[in-house]
The first five atom37 places (N, CA, C, CB, O) and aatype in JSON, in Angstrom:
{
  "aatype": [20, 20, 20, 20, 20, 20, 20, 20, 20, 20, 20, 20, 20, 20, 20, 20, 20, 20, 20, 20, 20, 20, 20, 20, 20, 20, 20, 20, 20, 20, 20, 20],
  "atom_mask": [
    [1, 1, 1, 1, 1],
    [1, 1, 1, 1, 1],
    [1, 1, 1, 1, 1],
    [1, 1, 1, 1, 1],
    [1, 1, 1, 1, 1],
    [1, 1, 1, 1, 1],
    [1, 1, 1, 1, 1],
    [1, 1, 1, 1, 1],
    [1, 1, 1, 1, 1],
    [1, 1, 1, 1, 1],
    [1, 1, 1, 1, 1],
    [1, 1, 1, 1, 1],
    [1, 1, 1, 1, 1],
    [1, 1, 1, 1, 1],
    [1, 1, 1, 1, 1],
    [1, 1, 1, 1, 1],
    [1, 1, 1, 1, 1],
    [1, 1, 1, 1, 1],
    [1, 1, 1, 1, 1],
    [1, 1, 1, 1, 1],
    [1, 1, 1, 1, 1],
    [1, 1, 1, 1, 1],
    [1, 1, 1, 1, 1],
    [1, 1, 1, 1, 1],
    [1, 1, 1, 1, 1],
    [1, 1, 1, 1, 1],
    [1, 1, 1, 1, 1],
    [1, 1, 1, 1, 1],
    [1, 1, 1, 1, 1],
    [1, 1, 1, 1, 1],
    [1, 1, 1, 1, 1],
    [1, 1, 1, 1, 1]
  ],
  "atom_positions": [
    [[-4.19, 17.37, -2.77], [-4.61, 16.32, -1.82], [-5.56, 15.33, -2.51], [-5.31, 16.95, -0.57], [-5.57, 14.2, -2.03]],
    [[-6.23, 15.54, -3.37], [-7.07, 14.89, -4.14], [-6.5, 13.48, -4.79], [-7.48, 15.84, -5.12], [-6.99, 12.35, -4.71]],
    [[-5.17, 13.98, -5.54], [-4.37, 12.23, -5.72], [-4.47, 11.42, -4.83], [-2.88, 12.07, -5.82], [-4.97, 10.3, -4.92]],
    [[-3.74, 12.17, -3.43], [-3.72, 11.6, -2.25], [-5.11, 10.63, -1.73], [-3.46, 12.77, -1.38], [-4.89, 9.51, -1.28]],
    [[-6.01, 10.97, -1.8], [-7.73, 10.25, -1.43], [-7.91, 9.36, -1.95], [-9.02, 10.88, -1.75], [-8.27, 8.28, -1.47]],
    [[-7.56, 9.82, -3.79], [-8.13, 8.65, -4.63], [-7.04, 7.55, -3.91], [-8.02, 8.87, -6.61], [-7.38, 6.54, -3.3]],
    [[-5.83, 7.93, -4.1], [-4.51, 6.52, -3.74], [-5.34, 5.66, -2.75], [-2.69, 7.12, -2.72], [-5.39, 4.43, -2.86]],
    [[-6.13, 6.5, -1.59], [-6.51, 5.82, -0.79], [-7.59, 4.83, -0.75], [-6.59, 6.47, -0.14], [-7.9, 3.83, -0.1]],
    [[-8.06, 5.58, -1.79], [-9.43, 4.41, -2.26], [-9.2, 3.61, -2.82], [-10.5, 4.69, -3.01], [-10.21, 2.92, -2.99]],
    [[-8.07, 3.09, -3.44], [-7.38, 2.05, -3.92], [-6.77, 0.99, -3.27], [-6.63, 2.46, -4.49], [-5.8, 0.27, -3.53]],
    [[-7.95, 1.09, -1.93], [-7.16, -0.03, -0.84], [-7.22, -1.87, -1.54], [-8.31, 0.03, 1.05], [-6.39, -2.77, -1.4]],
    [[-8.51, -1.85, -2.28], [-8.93, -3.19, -2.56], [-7.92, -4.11, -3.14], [-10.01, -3.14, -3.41], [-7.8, -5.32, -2.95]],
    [[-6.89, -2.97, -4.2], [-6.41, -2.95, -4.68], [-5.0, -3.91, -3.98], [-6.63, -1.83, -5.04], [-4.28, -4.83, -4.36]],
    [[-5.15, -3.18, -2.91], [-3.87, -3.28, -1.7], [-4.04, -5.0, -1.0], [-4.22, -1.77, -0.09], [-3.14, -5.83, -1.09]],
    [[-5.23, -5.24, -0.39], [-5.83, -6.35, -0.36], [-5.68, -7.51, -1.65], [-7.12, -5.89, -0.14], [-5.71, -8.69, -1.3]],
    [[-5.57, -7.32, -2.63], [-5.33, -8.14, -3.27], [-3.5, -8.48, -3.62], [-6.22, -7.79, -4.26], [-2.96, -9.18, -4.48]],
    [[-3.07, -7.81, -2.79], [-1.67, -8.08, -3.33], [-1.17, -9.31, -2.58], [-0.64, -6.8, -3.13], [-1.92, -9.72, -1.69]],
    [[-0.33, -9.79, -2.74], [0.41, -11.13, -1.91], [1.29, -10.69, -1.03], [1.26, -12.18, -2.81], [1.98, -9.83, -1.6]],
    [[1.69, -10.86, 0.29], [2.28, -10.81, 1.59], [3.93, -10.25, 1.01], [2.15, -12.52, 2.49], [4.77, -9.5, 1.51]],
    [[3.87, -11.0, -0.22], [5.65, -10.58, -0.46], [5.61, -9.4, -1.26], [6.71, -11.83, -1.39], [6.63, -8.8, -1.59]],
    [[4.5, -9.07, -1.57], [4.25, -7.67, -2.81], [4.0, -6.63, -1.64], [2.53, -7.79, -4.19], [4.38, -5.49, -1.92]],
    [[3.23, -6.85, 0.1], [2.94, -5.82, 0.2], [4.29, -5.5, 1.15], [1.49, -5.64, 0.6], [4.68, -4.34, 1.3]],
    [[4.9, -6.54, 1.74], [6.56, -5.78, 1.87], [7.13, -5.7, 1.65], [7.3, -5.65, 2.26], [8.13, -5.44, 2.32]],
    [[7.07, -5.87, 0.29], [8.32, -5.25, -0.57], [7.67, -3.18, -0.18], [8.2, -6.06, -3.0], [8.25, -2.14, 0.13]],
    [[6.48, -3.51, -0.42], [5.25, -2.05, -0.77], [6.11, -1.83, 0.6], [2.89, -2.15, -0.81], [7.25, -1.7, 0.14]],
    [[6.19, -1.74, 1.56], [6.09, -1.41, 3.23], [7.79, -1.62, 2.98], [4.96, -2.75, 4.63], [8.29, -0.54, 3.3]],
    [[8.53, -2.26, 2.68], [10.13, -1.76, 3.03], [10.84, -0.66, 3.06], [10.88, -2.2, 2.39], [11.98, -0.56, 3.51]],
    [[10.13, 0.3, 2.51], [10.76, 1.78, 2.68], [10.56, 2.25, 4.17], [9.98, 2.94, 1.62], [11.37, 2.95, 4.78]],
    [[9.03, 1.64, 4.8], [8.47, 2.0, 5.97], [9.81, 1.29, 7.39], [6.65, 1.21, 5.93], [10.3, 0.16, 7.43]],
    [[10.0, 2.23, 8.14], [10.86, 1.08, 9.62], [10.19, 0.5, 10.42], [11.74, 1.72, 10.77], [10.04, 1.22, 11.4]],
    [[9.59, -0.68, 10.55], [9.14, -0.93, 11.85], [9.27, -1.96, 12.34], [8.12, -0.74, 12.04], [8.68, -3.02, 12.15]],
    [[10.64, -1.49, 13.5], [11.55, -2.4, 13.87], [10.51, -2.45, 15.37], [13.41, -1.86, 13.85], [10.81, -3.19, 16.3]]
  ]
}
């Protein structure tokens, strides 16, 4: 679980991406 936390602390990371990087990131996700 420990990978898991750090991944999470890597939000800033997430925040800096561009709208088309983060759904590409989120296209595996459905939310129709």
């Amino acid at each position: 679980m420990k990978i898991d936390i750090q991944d999470h602390m890597l939000v800033p990371k997430h925040e800096i991406m561009t709208e088309e990087e983060i759904s590409d990131e989120f296209s595996d996700v459905d939310y129709d």
